[in-house]
C-alpha positions in Angstrom: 19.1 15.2 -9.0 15.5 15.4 -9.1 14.1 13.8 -12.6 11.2 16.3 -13.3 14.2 19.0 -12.4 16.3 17.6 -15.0 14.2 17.5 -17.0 12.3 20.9 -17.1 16.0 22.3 -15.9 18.4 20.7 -17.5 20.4 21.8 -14.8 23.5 18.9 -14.9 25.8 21.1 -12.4 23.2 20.5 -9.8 24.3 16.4 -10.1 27.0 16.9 -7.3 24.3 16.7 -4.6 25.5 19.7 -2.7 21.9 20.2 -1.6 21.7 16.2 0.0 22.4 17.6 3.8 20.3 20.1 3.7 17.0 18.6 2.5 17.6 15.2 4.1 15.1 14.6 7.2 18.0 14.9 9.8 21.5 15.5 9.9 23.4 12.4 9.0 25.9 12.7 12.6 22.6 12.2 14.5 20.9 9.0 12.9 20.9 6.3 14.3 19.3 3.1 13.7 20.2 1.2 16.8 16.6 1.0 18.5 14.7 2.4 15.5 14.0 -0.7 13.8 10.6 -2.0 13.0 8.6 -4.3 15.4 8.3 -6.7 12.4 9.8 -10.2 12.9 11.1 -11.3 9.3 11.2 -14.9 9.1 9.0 -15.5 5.8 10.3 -18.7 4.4 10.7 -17.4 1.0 13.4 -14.6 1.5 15.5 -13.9 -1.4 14.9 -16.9 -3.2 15.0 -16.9 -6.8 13.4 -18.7 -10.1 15.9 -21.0 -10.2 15.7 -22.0 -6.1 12.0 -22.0 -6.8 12.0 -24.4 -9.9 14.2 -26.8 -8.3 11.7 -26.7 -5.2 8.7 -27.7 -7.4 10.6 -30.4 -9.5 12.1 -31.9 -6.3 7.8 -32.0 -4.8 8.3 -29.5 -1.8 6.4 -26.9 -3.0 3.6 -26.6 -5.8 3.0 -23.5 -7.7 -0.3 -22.9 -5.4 1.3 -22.9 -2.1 3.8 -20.4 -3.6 1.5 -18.5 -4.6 -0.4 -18.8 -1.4 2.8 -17.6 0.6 3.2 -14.6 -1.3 -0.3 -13.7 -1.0 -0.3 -13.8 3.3 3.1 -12.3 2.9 1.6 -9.1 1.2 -1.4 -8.9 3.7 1.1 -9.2 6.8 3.8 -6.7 5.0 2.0 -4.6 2.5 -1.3 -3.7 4.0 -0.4 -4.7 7.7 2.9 -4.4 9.5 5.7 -2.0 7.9 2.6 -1.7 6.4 4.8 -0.8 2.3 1.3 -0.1 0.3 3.2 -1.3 -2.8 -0.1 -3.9 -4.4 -2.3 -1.5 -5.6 -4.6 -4.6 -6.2 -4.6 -8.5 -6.6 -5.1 -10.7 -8.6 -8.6 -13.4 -8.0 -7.7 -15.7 -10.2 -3.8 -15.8 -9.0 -4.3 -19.4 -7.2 -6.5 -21.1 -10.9 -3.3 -20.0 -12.3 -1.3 -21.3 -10.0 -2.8 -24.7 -9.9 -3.3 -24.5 -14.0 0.5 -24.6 -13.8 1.0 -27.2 -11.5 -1.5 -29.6 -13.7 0.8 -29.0 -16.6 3.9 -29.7 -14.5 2.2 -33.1 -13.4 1.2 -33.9 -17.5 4.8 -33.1 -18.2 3.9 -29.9 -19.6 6.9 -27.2 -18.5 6.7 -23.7 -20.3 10.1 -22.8 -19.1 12.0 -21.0 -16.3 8.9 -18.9 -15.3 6.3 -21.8 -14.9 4.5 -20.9 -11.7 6.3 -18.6 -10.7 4.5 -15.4 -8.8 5.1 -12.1 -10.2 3.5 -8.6 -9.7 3.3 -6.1 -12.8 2.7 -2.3 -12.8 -0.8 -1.1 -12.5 -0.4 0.8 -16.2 -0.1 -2.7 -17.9 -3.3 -3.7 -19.1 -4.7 -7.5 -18.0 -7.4 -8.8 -19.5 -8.9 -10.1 -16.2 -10.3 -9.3 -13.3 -8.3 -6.4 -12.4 -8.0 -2.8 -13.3 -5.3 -1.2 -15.2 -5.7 3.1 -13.9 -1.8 4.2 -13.8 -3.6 4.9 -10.1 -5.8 7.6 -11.2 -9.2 7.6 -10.0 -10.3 9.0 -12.7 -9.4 5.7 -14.2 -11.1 3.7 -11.7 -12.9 0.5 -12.2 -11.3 0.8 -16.2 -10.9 -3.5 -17.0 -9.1 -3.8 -20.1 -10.6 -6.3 -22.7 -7.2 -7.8 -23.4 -3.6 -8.8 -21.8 -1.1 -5.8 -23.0 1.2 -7.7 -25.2 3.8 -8.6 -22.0 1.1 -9.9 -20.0 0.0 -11.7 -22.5 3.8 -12.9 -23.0 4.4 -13.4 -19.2 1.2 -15.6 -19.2 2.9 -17.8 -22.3 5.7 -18.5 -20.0 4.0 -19.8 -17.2 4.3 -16.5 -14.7 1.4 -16.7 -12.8 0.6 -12.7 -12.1 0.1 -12.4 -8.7 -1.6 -8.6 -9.0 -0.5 -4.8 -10.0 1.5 -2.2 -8.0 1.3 0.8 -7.4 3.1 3.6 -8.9 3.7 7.4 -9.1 0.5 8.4 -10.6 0.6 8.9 -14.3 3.7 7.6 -14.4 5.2 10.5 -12.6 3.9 12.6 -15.0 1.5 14.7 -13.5 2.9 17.3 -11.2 6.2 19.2 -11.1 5.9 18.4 -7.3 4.6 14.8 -6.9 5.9 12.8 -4.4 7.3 9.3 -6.1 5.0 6.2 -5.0 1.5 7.7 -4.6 -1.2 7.8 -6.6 -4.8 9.2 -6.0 -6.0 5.4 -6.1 -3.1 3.7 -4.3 -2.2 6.4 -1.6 1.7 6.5 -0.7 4.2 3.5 -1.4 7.1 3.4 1.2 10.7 2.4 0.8 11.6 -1.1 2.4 14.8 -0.4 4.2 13.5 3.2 5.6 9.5 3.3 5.5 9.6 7.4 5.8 12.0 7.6 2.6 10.6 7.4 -1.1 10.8 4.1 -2.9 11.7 6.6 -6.0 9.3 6.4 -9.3 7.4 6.0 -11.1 7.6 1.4 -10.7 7.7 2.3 -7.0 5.4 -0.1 -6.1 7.4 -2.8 -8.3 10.3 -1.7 -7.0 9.6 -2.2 -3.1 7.4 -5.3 -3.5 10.1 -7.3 -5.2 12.8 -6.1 -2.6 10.5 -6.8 0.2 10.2 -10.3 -0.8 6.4 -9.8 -2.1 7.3 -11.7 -5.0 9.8 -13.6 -6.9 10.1 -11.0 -9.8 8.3 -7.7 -10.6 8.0 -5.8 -13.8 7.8 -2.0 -14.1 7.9 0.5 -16.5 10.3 3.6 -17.7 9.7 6.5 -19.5 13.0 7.8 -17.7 14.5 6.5 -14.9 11.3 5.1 -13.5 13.2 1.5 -13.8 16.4 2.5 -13.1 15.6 4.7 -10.1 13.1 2.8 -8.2 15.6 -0.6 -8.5 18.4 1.8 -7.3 16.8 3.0 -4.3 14.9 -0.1 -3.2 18.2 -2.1 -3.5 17.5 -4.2 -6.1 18.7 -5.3 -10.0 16.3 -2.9 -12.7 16.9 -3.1 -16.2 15.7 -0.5 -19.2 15.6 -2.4 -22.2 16.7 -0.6 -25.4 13.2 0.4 -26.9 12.0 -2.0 -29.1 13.0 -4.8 -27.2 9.7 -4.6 -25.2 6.4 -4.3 -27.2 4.8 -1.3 -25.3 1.2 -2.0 -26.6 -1.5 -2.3 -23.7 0.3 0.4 -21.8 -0.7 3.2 -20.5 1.6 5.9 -22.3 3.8 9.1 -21.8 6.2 8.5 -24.7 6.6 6.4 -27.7 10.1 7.1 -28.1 11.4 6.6 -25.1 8.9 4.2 -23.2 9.7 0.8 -22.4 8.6 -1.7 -19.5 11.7 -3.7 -18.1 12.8 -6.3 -15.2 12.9 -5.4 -11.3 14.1 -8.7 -9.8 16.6 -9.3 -6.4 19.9 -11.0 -8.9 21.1 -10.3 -12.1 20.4 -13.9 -13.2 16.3 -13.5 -12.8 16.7 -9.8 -14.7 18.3 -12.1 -17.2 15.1 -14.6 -17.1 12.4 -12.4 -16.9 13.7 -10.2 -19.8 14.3 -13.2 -22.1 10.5 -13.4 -21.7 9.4 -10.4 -22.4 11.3 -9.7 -26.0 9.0 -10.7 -29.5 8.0 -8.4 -32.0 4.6 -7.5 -32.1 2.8 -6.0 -34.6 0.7 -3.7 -32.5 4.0 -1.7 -31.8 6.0 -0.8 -34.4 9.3 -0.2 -33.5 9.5 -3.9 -32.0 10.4 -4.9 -35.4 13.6 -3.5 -35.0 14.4 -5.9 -32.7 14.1 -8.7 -35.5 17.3 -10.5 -35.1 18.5 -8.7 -32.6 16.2 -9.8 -30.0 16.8 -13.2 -27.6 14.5 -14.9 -25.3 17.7 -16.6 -23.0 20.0 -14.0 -21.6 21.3 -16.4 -19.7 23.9 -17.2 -21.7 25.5 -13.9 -21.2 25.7 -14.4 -17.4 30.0 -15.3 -16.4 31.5 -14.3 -13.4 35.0 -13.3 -15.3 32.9 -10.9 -17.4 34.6 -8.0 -16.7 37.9 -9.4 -17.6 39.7 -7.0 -20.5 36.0 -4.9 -20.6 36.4 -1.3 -21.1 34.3 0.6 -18.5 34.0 4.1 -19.0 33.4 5.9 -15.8 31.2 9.0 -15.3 34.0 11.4 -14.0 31.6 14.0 -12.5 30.0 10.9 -10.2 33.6 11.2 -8.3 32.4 14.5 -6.3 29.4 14.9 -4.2 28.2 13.3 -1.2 31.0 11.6 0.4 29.0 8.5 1.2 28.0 7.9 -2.0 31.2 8.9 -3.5 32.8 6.4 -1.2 30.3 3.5 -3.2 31.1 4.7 -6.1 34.8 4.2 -5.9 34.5 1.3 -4.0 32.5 0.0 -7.3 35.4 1.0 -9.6 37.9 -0.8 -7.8 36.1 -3.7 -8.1 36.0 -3.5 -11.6 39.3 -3.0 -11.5 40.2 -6.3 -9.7 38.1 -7.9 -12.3 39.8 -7.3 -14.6 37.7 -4.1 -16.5 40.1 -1.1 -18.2 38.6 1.8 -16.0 38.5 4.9 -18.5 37.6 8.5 -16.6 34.8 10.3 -19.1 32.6 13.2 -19.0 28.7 12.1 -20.6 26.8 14.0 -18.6 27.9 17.7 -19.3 27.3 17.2 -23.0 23.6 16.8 -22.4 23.2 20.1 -20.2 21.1 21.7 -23.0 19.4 18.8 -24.2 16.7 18.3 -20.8 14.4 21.0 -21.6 13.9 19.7 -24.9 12.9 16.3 -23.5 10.3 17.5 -21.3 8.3 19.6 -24.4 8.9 15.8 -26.6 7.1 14.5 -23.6 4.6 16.5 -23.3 3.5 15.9 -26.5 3.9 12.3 -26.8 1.8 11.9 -23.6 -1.0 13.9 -25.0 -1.2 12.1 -28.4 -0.3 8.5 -26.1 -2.8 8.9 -23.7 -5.6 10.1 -26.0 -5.1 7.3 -28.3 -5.2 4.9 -25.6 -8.3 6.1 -23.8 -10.7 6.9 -27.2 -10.4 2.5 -27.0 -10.5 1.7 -23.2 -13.5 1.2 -21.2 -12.5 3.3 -19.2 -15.2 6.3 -18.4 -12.8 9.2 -19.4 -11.6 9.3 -23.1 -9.3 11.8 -23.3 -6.5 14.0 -21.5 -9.2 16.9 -21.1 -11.7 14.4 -19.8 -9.1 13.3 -17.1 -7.9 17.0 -16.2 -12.1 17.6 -16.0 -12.5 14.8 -13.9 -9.6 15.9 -11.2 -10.8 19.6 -11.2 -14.3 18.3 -9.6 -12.9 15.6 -7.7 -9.9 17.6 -6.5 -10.6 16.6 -2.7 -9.6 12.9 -3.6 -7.9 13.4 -6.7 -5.7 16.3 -5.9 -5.1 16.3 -2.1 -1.5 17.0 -2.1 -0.1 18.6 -5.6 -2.0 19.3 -8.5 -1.8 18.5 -12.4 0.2 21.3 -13.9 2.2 18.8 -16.0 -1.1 17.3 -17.1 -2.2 20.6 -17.9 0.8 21.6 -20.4 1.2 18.6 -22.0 -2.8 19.4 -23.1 -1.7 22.9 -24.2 0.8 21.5 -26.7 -0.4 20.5 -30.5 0.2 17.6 -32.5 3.1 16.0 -33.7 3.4 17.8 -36.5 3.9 20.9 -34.7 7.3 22.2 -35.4 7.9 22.6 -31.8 7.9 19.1 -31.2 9.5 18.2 -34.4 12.7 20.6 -33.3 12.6 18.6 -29.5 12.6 15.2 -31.0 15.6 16.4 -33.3 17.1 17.6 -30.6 17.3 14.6 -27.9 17.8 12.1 -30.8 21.5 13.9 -30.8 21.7 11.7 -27.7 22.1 8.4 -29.7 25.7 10.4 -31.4 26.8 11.6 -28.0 26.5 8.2 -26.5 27.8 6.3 -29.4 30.6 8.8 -30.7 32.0 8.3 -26.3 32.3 4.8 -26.7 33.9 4.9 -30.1 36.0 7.4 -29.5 37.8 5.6 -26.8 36.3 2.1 -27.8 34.5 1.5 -24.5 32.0 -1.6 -23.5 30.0 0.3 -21.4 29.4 3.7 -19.6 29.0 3.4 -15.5 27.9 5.9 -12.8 25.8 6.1 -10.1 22.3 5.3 -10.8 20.7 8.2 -8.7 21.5 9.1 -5.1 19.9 7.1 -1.9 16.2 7.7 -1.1 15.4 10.9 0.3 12.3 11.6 3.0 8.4 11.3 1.9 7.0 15.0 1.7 3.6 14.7 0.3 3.4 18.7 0.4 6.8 19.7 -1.2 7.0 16.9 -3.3 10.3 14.9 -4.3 13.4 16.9 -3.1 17.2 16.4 -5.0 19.1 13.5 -3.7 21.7 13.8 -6.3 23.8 11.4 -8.9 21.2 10.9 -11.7 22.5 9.0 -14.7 18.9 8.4 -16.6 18.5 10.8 -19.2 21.2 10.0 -21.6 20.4 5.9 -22.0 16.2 7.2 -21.5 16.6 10.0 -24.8 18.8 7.4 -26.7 16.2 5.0 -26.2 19.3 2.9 -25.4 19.3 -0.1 -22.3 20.8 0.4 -19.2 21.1 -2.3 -15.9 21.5 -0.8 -12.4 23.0 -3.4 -10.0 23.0 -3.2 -5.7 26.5 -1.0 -5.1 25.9 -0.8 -1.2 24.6 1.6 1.6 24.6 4.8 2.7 23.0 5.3 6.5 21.1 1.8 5.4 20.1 3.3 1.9 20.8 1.7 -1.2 22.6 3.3 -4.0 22.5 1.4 -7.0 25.2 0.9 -9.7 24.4 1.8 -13.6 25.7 0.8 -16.7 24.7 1.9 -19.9 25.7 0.7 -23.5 24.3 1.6 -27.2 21.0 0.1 -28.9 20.6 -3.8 -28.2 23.7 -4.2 -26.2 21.4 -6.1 -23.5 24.1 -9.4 -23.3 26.8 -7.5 -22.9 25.7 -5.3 -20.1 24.0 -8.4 -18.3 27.7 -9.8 -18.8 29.0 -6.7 -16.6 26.1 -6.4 -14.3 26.3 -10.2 -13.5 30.1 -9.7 -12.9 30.0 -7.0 -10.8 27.5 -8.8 -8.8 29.1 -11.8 -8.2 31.7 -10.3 -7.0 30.4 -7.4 -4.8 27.8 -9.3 -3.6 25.9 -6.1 -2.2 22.5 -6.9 -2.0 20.7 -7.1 0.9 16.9 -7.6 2.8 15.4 -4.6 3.8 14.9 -4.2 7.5 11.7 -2.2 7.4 13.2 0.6 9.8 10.6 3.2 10.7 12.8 6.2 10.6 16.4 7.7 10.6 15.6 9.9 13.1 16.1 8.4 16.1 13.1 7.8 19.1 
């Protein structure tokens, strides 16, 4: 179902997507995609390849890092802001080609930093750089705001050898401003559009991460997740996502909504480049606490965990009340399971969901309150010309023409109501969706499980920039996003040529395992595939 809706709702019966047919832009026995494609010709020479194609090109001399990074940049000026036209850079990077050639001068001394040297990656535009670029969450009111330093991943990303290509856009705030925002747009970046359908949502709040990386904009992408803004994104956009356990990721130099349950995370095409790119992103840093929970528990090569006959023996505990709903989607779903079967996985019917029906409201009010206290602390230090949550709210009332064309800030609003977090109101929340953390963990004991699986959210539904997102069914987010706990999503297949995406979820620091799964799974289902850039459903 719809996130905020879960959320503010809690409303978990909703999850069999009864509503799908009846939202969705036209009925599913009249679409047709026959002569409804887009006019776009994609031959870019760089489609699907991955870190490891990419490395063995520059070691072998037939490409540099620069003329990678020169490809990507005409690809996002003939498919981003020209063409299907996705809107998913929100801004890039000037010195993306000094880095570029940096790396390829170290590569010529003999200098490698690892798997990521040179290669192009975009990051979300709530990640602070300490560059030429902006960091705005893509609020104006946070417009022209250039952070003095690299958030902590940047800075990590940079260590590596990434060379960050530029920021994309996202649901503005994070998806946390509006009860009816439309995932994707942002007051800065305008409206992201989904790859394989350009009139459906990309999904939030990484959309622009998201669509970029599936759209072959970049090799890898990084976005964020407060809940589901990894997971759903990667699910609807067709591609691997993964939510790290929190405290995997330093979250410092981020723009926040929550310190308990916020974590950035890997958007990449395979399971084997999520596996890279989060390897790269792990280290404890002292600006952010809880990463020092990760202390031992934390690797920087996940690679190790990727085998083909890893679901052999696994116990997989499916999410029974993912069996009813849309029959398209259902129809994935149990496709999925039977190839976990043939793998080799011990498929074990269980019922998560309906044991966090009360828990949703009390998420919303711990958000609230984390946001406030998050995003006041981060903008009393940023350049940016608001310093606070009222200062933002102030600066959208008077700019409400550009700020607020479509829906307004009522979520911004009441999280400024709410107190400190001292306030027993928030104390009683927290206490309430930390119970999440037993749930999960007293399931998989119970009926010693490897993993939890479901359907990561349902396939992308239409764009409505006046209504706001609409419920498309299927959402597995909250329990792994209160828990704080990781979850991958892996390609599952189509519906009407919209991805659904596969989830699996696992308790704190269970990372290699679930890679081991995912990477499985995806080897053997092999269900990813290139957008087509379709205009609409609806047929001309």
């Amino acid at each position: 179902m719809n996130r905020r809706s879960f959320i503010k709702n809690s409303s978990v019966v909703s999850l069999s997507a009864s509503t799908l047919t009846v939202a969705a832009c036209s009925s599913p026995k009249q679409t047709s995609t026959e002569n409804n494609s887009s006019d776009f010709t994609d031959d870019f020479e760089l489609n699907e390849v991955t870190i490891g194609d990419l490395q063995k090109k520059m070691q072998s001399g037939q490409y540099t890092a620069a003329a990678i990074t020169q490809l990507y940049l005409d690809r996002i000026k003939v498919i981003d802001k020209q063409g299907p036209s996705l809107n998913s850079v929100i801004e890039l990077n000037p010195d993306a080609l000094t880095i570029a050639n940096a790396m390829d001068q170290e590569r010529k001394a003999g200098k490698l930093r690892g798997p990521l040297h040179g290669i192009p990656i975009l990051i979300k535009d709530n990640i602070d750089t300490g560059d030429q670029m902006m960091t705005t969450a893509g609020a104006l009111a946070l417009d022209g705001h250039k952070a003095t330093n690299d958030a902590f991943v940047a800075q990590k990303l940079r260590d590596a050898g990434a060379v960050i290509l530029g920021k994309t856009n996202l649901s503005e705030w994070a998806n946390f401003r509006s009860t009816r925002s439309s995932s994707g747009w942002s007051s800065r970046g305008g409206q992201t559009r989904n790859p394989f359908v350009l009139d459906r949502s990309p999904c939030g709040s990484s959309s622009g991460s998201g669509s970029a990386v599936s759209a072959n904009l970049c090799t890898v992408a990084v976005g964020t997740e407060t809940d589901g803004s990894v997971i759903a994104p990667a699910s609807f956009c067709g591609v691997v996502g993964i939510k790290p356990t929190v405290g995997l990721v330093s979250r410092s130099g981020i723009i926040p909504i929550s310190k308990t349950q916020d974590t950035a995370g890997p958007m990449t095409r395979t399971v084997t480049d999520a596996a890279i790119l989060l390897g790269a992103m792990t280290g404890i840093d002292p600006a952010d606490a809880v990463t020092a929970e990760s202390q031992g528990k934390a690797l920087t090569d996940y690679s190790q965990f990727l085998r083909a006959d890893g679901l052999s023996g696994k116990r997989i505990g499916v999410e029974k009340s993912f069996l009813k709903g849309h029959e398209g989607v259902v129809g994935l779903f149990r496709q999925a399971i039977d190839v976990l079967k043939k793998q080799g996985a011990v498929i074990v019917e269980v019922e998560l969901l309906n044991q966090f029906s009360s828990i949703g409201g009390a998420e919303f009010t711990v958000l609230q309150y984390e946001f406030k206290d998050g995003v006041n602390q981060y903008l009393a230090s940023a350049n940016a010309v608001v310093k606070s949550l009222a200062e933002v709210i102030a600066y959208n009332r008077k700019n409400e023409a550009k700020a607020m064309p479509f829906f307004k800030q009522e979520t911004l609003e009441s999280s400024e109501a709410k107190g400190g977090l001292t306030s027993k109101e928030y104390t009683d929340a927290l206490a309430k969706t930390r119970t999440s953390r037993q749930l999960i963990d007293k399931l998989m004991a119970s009926v010693k499980l490897d993993a939890i699986c479901g359907t990561s959210i349902g396939f992308a539904g239409c764009i409505d920039l006046v209504n706001g997102d609409y419920d498309t069914g299927f959402y597995f987010c909250p329990p792994a996003a209160m828990a704080g706990y990781p979850h991958i999503t892996v390609p599952m297949g189509t519906v009407h040529g919209l991805p659904v995406g596969l989830s699996f979820i696992a308790s704190a620091y269970q990372e290699g395992p679930l890679l081991t799964i995912g990477y499985a799974y995806e080897q053997a289902s092999k269900k990813r595939i290139r957008p087509p850039f379709t205009r609409s459903l609806i047929p001309d």
